[in-house]
Wavefront OBJ file of the C-alpha trace (Angstrom):
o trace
v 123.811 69.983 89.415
v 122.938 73.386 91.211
v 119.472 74.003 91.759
v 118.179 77.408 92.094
v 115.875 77.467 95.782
v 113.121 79.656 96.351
v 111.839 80.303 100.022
v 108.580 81.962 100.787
v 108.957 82.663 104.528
v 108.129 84.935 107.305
v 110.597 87.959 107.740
v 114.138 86.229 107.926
v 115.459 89.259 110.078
v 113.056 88.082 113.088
v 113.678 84.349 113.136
v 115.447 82.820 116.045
v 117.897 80.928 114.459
v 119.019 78.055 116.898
v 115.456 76.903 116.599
v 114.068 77.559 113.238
v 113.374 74.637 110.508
v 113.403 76.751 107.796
v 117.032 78.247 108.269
v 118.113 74.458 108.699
v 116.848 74.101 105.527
v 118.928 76.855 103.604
v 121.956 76.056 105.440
v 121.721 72.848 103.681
v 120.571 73.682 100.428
v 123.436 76.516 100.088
v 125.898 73.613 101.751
v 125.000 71.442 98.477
v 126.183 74.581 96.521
v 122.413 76.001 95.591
v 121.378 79.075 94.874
v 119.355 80.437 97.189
v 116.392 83.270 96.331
v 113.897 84.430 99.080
v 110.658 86.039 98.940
v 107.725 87.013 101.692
v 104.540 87.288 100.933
v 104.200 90.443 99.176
v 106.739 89.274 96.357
v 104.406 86.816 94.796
v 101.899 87.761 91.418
v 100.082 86.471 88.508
v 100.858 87.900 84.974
v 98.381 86.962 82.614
v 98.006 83.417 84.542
v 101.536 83.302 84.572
v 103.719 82.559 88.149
v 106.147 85.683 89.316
v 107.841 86.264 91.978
v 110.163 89.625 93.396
v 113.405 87.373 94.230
v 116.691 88.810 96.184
v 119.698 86.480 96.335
v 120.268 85.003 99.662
v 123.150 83.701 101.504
v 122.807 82.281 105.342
v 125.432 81.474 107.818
v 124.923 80.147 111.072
v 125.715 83.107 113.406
v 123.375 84.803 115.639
v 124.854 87.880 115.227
v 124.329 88.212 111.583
v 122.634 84.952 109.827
v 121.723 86.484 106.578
v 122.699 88.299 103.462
v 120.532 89.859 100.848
v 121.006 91.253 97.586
v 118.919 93.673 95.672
v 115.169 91.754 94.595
v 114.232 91.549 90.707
v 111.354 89.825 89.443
v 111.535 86.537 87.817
v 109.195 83.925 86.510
v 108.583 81.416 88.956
v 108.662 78.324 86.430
v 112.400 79.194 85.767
v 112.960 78.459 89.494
v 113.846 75.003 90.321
v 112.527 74.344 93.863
v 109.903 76.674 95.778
v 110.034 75.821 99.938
v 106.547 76.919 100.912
v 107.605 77.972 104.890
v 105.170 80.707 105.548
v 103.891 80.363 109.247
v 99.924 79.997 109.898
v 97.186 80.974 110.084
v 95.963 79.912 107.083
v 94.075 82.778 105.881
v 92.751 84.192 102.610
v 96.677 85.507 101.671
v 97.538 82.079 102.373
v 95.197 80.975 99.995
v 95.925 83.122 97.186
v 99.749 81.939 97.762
v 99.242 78.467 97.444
v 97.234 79.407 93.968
v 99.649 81.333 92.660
v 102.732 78.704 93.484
v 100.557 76.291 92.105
v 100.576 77.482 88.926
v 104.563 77.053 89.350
v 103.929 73.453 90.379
v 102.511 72.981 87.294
v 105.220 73.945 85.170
v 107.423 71.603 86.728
v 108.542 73.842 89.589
v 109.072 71.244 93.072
v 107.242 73.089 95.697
v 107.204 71.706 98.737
v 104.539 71.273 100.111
v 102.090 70.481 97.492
v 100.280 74.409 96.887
v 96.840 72.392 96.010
v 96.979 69.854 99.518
v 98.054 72.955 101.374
v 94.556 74.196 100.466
v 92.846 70.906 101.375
v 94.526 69.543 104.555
v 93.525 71.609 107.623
v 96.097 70.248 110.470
v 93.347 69.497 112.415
v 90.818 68.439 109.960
v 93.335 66.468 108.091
v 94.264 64.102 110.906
v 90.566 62.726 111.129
v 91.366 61.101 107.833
v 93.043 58.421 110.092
v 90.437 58.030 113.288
v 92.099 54.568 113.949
v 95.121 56.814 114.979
v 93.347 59.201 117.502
v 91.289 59.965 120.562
v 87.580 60.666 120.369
v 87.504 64.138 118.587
v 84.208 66.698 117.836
v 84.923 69.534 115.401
v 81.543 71.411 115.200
v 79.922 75.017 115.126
v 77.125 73.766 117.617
v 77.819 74.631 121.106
v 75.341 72.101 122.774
v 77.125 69.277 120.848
v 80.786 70.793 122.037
v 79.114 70.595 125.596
v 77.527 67.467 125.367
v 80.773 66.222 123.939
v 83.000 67.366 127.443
v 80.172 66.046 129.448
v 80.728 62.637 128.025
v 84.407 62.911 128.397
v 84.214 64.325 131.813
v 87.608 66.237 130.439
v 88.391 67.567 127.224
v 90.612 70.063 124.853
v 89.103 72.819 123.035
v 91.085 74.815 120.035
v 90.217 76.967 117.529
v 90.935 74.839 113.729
v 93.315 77.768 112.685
v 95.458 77.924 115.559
v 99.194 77.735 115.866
v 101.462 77.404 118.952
v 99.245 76.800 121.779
v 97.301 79.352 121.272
v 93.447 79.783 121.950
v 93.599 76.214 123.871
v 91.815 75.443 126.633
v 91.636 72.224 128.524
v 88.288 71.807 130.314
v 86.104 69.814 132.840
v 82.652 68.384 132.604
v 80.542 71.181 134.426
v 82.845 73.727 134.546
v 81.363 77.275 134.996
v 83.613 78.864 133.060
v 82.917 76.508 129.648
v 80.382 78.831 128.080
v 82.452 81.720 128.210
v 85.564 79.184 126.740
v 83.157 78.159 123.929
v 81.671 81.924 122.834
v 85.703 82.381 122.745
v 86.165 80.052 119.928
v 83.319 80.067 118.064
v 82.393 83.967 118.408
v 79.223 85.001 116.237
v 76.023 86.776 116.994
v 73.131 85.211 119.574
v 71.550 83.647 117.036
v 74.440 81.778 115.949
v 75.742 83.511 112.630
v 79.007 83.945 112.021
v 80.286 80.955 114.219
v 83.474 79.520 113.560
v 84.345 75.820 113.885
v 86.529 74.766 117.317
v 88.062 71.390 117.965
v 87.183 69.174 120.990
v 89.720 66.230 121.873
v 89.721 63.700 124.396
v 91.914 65.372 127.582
v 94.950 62.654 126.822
v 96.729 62.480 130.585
v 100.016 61.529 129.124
v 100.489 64.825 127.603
v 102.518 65.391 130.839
v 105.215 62.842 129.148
v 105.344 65.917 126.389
v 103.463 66.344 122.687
v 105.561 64.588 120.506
v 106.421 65.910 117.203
v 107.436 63.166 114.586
v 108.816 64.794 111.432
v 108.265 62.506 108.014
v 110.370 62.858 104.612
v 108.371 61.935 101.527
v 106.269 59.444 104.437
v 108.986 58.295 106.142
v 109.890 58.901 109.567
v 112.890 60.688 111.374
v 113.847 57.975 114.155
v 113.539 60.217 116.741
v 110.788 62.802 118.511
v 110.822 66.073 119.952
v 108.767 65.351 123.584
v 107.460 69.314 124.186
v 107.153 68.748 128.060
v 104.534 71.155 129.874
v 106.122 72.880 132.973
v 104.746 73.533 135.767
v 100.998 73.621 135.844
v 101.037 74.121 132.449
v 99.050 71.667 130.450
v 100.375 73.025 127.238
v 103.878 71.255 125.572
v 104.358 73.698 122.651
v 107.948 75.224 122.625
v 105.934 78.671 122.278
v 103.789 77.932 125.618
v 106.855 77.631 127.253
v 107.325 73.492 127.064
v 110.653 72.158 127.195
v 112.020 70.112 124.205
v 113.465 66.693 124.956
v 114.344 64.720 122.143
v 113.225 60.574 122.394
v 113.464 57.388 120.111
v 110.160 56.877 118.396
v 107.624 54.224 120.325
v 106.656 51.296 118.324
v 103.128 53.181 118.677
v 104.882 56.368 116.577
v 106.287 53.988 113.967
v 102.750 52.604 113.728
v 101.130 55.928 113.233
v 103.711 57.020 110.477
v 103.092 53.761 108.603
v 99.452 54.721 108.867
v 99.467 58.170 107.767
v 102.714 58.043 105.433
v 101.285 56.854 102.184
v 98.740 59.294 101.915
v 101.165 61.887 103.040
v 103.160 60.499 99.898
v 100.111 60.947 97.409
v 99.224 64.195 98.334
v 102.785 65.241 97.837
v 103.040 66.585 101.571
v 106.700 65.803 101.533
v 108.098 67.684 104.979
v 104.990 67.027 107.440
v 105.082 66.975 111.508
v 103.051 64.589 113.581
v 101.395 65.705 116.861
v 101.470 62.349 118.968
v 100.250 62.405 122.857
v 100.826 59.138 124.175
v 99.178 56.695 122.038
v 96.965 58.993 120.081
v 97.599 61.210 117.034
v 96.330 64.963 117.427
v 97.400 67.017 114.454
v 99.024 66.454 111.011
v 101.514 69.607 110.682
v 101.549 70.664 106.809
v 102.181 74.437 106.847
v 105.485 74.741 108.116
v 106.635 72.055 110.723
v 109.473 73.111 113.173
v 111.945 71.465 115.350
v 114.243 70.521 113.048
v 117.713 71.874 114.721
v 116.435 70.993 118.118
v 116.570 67.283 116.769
v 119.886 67.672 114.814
v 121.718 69.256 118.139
v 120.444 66.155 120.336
v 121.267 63.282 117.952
v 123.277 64.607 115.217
v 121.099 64.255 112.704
v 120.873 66.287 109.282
v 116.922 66.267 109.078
v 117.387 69.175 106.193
v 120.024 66.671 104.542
v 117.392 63.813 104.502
v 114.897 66.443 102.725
v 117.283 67.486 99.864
v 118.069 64.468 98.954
v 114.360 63.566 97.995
v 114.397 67.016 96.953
v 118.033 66.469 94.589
v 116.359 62.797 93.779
v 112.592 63.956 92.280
v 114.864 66.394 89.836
v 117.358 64.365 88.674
v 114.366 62.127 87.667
v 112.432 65.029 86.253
v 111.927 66.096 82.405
v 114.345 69.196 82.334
v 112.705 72.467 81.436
l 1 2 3 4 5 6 7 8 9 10 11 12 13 14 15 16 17 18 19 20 21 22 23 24 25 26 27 28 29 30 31 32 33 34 35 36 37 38 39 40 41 42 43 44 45 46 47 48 49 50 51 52 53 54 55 56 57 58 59 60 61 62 63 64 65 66 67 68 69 70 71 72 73 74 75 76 77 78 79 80 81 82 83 84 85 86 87 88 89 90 91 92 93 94 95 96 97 98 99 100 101 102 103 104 105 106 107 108 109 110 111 112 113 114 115 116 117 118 119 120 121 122 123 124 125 126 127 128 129 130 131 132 133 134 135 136 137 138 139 140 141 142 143 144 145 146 147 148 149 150 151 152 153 154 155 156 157 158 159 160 161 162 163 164 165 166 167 168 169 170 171 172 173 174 175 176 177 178 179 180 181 182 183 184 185 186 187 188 189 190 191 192 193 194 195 196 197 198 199 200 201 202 203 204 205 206 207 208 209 210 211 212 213 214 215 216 217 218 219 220 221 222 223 224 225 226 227 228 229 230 231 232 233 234 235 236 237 238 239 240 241 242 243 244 245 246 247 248 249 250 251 252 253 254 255 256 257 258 259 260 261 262 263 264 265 266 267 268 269 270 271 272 273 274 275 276 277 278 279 280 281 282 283 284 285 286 287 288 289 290 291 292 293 294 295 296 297 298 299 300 301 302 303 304 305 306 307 308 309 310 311 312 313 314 315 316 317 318 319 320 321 322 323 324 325
């Protein structure tokens, strides 16, 4: 049976196509003969607690010289609407937020969304992965800039990032006595001299192996895609994300990986974080990826995979099972 499938995304007329998840994901949904509805931020409201949304029809081909088509936007009431795909890019700011509160309210009419609005709210991709410590190398997410520098002097080399960052950006990789590390750490954490107004940064364990790439390892409903995308840093780059300029290799998971998901999955399951990308650098995990994991068509190119397929299937599965409206 059709479903009707909402997307809340960035602008579709600025995505790169060959690359982006979320297009892989409407080329399969209107393969499957859905209807497909797209929104941006601005679209979504409450009326008297109730869940709308400012809808235009949507139709996708695969063709970088025109990938989209868009009829004229009406408002609708979001708990008519079948499936929601939550694919709006970080940061996860205030907007954000208010998004996830107002698709929640969807949710709980009976509306899929996917991911879950409420663990959108609660699972930081940094903070979220220290859920599973067994999984990761020694990590300090503080405020305190002595502790951040007592934490790189015990390391002798360490990553700093800010918790709301996206694509490599804002990360640093640093040495024990480095002259520059103050400067790195009033950076991040910004604030006044007495220390209001200081944000929270992330310090990690400098993993060597990153130079074999940061894998991502994409789960459905908890259960791993068999292979990774290795983002290789190039040339003295220490950074693998595609943005920084890494290079995307696609690998067979490690037993390690496998491991890791089987860890992590379950929870992932229960929190209903049903599309979720693992940041793996050699043995160690380094980020749960809730928002709006990518890589998708990179992995389908190398392997011939249908990662999208695997998604609306669980997606096609949970309504078939559900109470109609």
């Amino acid at each position: 049976m059709p479903l009707s499938v909402a997307v809340l995304m960035d602008p579709i007329s600025a995505i790169k196509i060959v690359k982006d998840t979320t297009f892989a994901m409407l080329l399969e949904a209107q393969r499957r003969g859905h209807r497909l509805l797209y929104m941006e931020q601005g679209d979504l409201a409450l009326r008297d607690g109730l869940p709308w949304a400012r809808l235009a029809p949507l139709r996708v081909k695969d063709d970088p010289t025109g990938w989209f088509e868009l009829e004229a936007a009406q408002w609708q009431d979001l708990r008519d609407i079948d499936v929601v795909l939550m694919r709006k890019d970080p940061p996860v700011d205030q907007q954000f937020l208010y998004d996830t509160m107002v698709l929640e309210a969807a949710q709980r009419a009976g509306t899929q969304v996917i991911n879950d609005p409420r663990s959108l709210r609660d699972c930081n991709e940094k903070v979220f992965a220290l859920h599973f410590p067994q999984c990761m190398a020694p990590t300090l997410v503080a405020r305190d800039p002595a502790e951040l520098r007592a934490f790189v002097a015990e390391h002798a080399e360490a990553v700093l990032k800010p918790l709301d960052g996206m694509g490599g950006r804002g990360i640093f990789r640093v040495k024990a006595g480095d002259p520059n590390l103050n400067s790195m750490l009033e950076t991040l954490l910004g604030g006044d001299s007495h220390g209001q107004g200081r944000q929270f940064a992330v310090a990690q364990k400098f993993i060597p192996q990153i130079s074999a790439g940061d894998k991502r390892v994409l789960l459905v409903d908890g259960e791993p895609v068999p292979y990774a995308l290795a983002r290789i840093p190039q040339g003295s780059e220490f950074r693998g994300n595609l943005a920084a300029g890494g290079r995307g290799e696609g690998v067979p998971l490690s037993d390690r990986d496998r491991w890791i998901a089987a860890e992590i999955g379950p929870e992932l399951r229960r929190r209903g974080l049903r599309f979720v990308g693992l940041d793996v650098i050699g043995d160690y995990l380094t980020e749960i990826n809730v928002t709006s994991p990518t890589c998708v068509r990179e992995l389908d190119a190398q392997f011939g995979l249908n990662i999208a397929g695997t998604l609306f299937d669980a997606i096609e599965r949970t309504s078939q099972e559900a109470v109609p409206k």
